[in-house]
C-alpha positions in Angstrom: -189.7 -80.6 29.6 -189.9 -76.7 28.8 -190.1 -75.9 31.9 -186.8 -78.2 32.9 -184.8 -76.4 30.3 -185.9 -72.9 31.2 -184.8 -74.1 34.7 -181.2 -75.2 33.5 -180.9 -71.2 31.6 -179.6 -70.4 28.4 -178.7 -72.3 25.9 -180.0 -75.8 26.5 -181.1 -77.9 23.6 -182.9 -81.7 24.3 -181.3 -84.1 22.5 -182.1 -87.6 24.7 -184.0 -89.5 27.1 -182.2 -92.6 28.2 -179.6 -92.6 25.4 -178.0 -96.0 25.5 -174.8 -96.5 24.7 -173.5 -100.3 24.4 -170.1 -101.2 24.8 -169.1 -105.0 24.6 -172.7 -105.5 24.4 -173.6 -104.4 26.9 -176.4 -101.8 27.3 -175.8 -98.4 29.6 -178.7 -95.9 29.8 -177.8 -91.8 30.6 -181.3 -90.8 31.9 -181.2 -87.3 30.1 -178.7 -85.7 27.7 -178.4 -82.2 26.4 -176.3 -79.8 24.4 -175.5 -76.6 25.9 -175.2 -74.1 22.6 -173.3 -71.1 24.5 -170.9 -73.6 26.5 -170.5 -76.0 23.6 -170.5 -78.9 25.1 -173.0 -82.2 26.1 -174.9 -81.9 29.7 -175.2 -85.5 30.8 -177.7 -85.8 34.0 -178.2 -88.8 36.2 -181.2 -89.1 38.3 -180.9 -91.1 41.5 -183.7 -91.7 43.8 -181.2 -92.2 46.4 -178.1 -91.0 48.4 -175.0 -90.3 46.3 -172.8 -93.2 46.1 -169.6 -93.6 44.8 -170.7 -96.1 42.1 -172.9 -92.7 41.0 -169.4 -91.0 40.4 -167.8 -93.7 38.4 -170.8 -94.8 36.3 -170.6 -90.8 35.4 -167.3 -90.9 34.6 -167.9 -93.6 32.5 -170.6 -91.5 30.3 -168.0 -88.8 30.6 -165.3 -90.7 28.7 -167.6 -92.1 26.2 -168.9 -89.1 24.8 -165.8 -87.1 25.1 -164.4 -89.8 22.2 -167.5 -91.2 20.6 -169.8 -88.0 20.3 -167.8 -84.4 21.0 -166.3 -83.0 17.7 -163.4 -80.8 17.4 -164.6 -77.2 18.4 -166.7 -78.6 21.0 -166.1 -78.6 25.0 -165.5 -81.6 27.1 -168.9 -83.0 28.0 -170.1 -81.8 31.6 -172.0 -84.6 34.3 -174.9 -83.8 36.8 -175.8 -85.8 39.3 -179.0 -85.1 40.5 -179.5 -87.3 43.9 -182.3 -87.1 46.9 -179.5 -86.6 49.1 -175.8 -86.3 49.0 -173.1 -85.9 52.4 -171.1 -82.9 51.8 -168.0 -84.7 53.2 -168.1 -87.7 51.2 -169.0 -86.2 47.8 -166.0 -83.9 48.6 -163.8 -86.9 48.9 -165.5 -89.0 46.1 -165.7 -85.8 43.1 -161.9 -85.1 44.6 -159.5 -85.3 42.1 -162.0 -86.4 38.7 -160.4 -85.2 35.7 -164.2 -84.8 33.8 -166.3 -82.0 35.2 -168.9 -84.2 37.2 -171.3 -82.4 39.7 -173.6 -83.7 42.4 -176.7 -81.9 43.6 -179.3 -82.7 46.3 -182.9 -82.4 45.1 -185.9 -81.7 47.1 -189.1 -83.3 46.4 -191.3 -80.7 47.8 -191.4 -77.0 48.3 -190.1 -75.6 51.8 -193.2 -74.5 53.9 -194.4 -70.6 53.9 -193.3 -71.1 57.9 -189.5 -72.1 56.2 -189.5 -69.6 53.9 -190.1 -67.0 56.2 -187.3 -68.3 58.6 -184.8 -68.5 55.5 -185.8 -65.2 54.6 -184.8 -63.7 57.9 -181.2 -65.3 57.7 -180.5 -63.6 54.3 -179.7 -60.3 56.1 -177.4 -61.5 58.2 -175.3 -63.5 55.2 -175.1 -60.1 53.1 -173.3 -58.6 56.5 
């Protein structure tokens, strides 16, 4: 976990590991949640084994809402959602995140480490960005 939150940067406190939250009984489980001191706000993050669907975005949204009125105080930010997923369309998270009043991010995760052969090629192409 130390090593997760050194990952994340400055600031980042643990506060949860599937936090539940029930509403009309029934139970809803936010796979990790943590409190940013220098933004001042929660950091909800969603773990998906899977593509990004749209029922990721809206079950979000839905942690979004509820801690905005059952946990943030008054001097704190809105809350902030990650979405961390094995792989995600560019075009069709553009069209899902579109428009979301909360601040929800989705991010593609890689499971391994690229190759020395695919760093090397990546590291070549860097050059030709910064032109």
């Amino acid at each position: 976990m130390q090593f997760f939150l050194l990952e994340l940067g400055k600031g980042f406190t643990f506060v949860a590991c599937q936090r539940r939250i029930t509403i009309a009984n029934h139970h809803y489980y936010i796979d990790l949640v943590f409190y940013n001191r220098l933004l001042k706000c929660f950091v909800l993050i969603d773990l998906k084994t899977g593509e990004l669907d749209h029922a990721d975005i809206g079950q979000m949204n839905f942690y979004l809402n509820y801690f905005e009125e059952n946990e943030k105080i008054n001097d704190e930010n809105d809350p902030i959602g990650l979405i961390l997923c094995a792989k995600k369309d560019e075009i069709f998270a553009k069209y899902v995140l579109g428009g979301l009043s909360n601040k929800v991010f989705a991010s593609k995760y890689k499971l391994a480490l690229p190759s020395e052969k695919e760093l090397k090629i990546r590291l070549r192409t860097i050059p030709k960005l910064i032109e």
